[in-house]
C-alpha positions as CSV (number, residue, x, y, z in Angstrom):
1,X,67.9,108.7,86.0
2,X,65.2,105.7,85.5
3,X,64.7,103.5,82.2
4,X,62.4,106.1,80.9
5,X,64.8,109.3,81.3
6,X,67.2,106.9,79.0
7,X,68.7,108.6,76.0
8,X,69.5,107.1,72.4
9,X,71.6,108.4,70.3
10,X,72.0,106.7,66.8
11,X,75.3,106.7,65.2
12,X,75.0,106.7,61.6
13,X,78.6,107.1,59.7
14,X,78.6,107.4,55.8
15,X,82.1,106.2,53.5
16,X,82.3,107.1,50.6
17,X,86.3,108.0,49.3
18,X,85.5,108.9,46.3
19,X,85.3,112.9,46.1
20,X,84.6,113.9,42.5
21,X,85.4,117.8,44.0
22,X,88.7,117.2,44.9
23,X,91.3,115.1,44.2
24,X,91.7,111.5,45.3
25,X,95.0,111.0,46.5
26,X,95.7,109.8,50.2
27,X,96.5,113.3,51.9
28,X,94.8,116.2,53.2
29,X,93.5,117.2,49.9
30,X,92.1,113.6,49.1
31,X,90.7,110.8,50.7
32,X,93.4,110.8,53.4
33,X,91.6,113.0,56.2
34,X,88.5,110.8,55.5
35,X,90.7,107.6,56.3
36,X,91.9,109.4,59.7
37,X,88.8,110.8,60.8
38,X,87.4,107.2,59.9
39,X,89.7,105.4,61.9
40,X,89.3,108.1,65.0
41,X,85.8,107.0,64.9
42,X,86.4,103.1,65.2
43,X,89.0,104.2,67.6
44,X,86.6,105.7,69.4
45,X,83.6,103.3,69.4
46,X,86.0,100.9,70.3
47,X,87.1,102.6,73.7
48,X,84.0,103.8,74.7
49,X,82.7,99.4,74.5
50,X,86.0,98.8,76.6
51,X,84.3,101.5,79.1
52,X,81.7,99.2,79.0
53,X,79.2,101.9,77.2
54,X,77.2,100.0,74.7
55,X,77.7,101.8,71.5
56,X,77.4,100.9,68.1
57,X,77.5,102.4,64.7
58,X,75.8,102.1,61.5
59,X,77.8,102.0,58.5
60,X,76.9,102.7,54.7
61,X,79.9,102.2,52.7
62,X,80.0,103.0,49.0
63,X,81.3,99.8,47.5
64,X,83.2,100.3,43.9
65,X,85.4,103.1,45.3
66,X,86.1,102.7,49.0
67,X,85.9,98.6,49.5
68,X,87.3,97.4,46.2
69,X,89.9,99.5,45.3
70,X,91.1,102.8,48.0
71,X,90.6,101.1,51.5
72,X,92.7,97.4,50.6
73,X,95.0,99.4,49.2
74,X,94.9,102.5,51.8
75,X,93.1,101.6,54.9
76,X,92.9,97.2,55.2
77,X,92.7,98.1,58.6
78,X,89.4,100.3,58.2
79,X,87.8,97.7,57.2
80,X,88.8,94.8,59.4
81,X,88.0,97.2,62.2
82,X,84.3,97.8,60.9
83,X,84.2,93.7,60.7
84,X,85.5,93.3,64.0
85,X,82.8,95.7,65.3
86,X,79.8,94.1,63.2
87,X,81.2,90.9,65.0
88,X,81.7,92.5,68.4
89,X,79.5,95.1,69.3
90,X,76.1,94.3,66.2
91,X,77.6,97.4,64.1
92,X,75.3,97.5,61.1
93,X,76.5,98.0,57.5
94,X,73.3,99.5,55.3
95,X,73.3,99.7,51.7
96,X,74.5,102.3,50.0
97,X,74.6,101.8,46.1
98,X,77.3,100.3,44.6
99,X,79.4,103.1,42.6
100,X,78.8,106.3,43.9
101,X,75.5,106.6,41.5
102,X,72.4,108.7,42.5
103,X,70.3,105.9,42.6
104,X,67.6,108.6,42.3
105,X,68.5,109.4,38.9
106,X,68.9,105.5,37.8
107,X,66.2,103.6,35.3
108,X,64.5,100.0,37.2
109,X,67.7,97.6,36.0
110,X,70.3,100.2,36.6
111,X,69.0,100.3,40.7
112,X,68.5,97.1,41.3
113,X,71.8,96.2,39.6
114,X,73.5,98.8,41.8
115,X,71.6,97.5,45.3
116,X,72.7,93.2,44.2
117,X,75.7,94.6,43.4
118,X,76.0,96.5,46.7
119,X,75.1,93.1,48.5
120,X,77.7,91.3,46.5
121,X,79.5,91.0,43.5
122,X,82.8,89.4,42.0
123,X,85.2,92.0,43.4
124,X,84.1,91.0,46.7
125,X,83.0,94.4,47.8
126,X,80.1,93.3,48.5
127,X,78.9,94.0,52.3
128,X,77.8,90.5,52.5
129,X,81.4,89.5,50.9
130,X,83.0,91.6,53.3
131,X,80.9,91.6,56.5
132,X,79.1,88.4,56.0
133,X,75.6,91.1,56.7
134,X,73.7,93.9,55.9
135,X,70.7,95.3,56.8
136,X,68.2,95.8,54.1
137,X,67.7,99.9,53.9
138,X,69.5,102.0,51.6
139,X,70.9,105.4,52.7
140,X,70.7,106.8,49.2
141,X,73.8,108.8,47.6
142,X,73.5,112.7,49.0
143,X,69.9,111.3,50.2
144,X,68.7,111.9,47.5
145,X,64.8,110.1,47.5
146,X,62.9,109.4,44.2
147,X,59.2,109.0,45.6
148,X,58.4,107.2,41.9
149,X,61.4,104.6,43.0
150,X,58.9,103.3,46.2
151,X,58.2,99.8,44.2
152,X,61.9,99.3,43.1
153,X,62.8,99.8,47.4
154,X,59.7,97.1,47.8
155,X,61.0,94.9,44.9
156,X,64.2,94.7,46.0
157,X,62.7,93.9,49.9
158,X,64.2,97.5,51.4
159,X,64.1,100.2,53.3
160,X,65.3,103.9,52.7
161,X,66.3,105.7,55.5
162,X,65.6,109.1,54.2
């Protein structure tokens, strides 16, 4: 196969343990299979680096929910294993929004109060308190896109990914 037969795949893997559908409680019918099949992943990226492939993910995280209060108390180990890969192997961690909000359906303070808040913000769920980096595009909640929102994503210096 030469360089120009070379595949890429992009990895893209979205957390977000907050289900308002189902309960949130840490077992099958909560946020428990997502903290398995979470850790499987990392698991996996990991082991396939050791092979010497050279994989690596990007993460959007939802912040209120998952890093502040269900994954320390849950899942620590989730995310010291996304660190150790941002560290590693250049993971990226992308914005998500900070509290599960369609930032779609948000006025101007309320989204850029949820994207600086994202970044960082005293409960240290920020991605910049926990992973020291981000990249500056937002994976919007359910992708949902607000064409109107364009100069709020240029205001804020971001990217969408939808």
């Amino acid at each position: 196969m030469s360089k120009s037969d070379t595949i890429h795949i992009a990895y893209g893997f979205h957390v977000n343990l907050y289900h308002s559908y189902r309960g949130d409680s840490n077992d099958g019918l909560g946020f428990g299979s997502d903290i398995r099949i979470i850790r499987k992943i990392i698991d996996v990226l990991n082991e396939l680096n050791e092979k010497g492939i050279p994989v690596k993910g990007t993460w959007d995280t939802e912040n209120f929910f998952s890093l502040e209060k269900i994954l320390p108390e849950y899942a620590p180990d989730i995310i010291s294993g996304i660190r150790q890969r941002v560290e590693k192997y250049g993971d990226e961690n992308i914005i998500m929004g900070y509290n599960n909000g369609a930032l779609s359906a948000m006025n101007d303070d309320e989204f850029i109060s949820s994207i600086e808040l994202a970044v960082s913000n005293k409960g240290g769920s920020g991605l910049k308190d926990i992973f020291g980096t981000y990249e500056p595009i937002v994976r919007p909640q359910e992708v949902m896109f607000t064409p109107s929102q364009v100069s709020l994503y240029n205001k804020c210096a971001l990217y969408s990914c939808v």
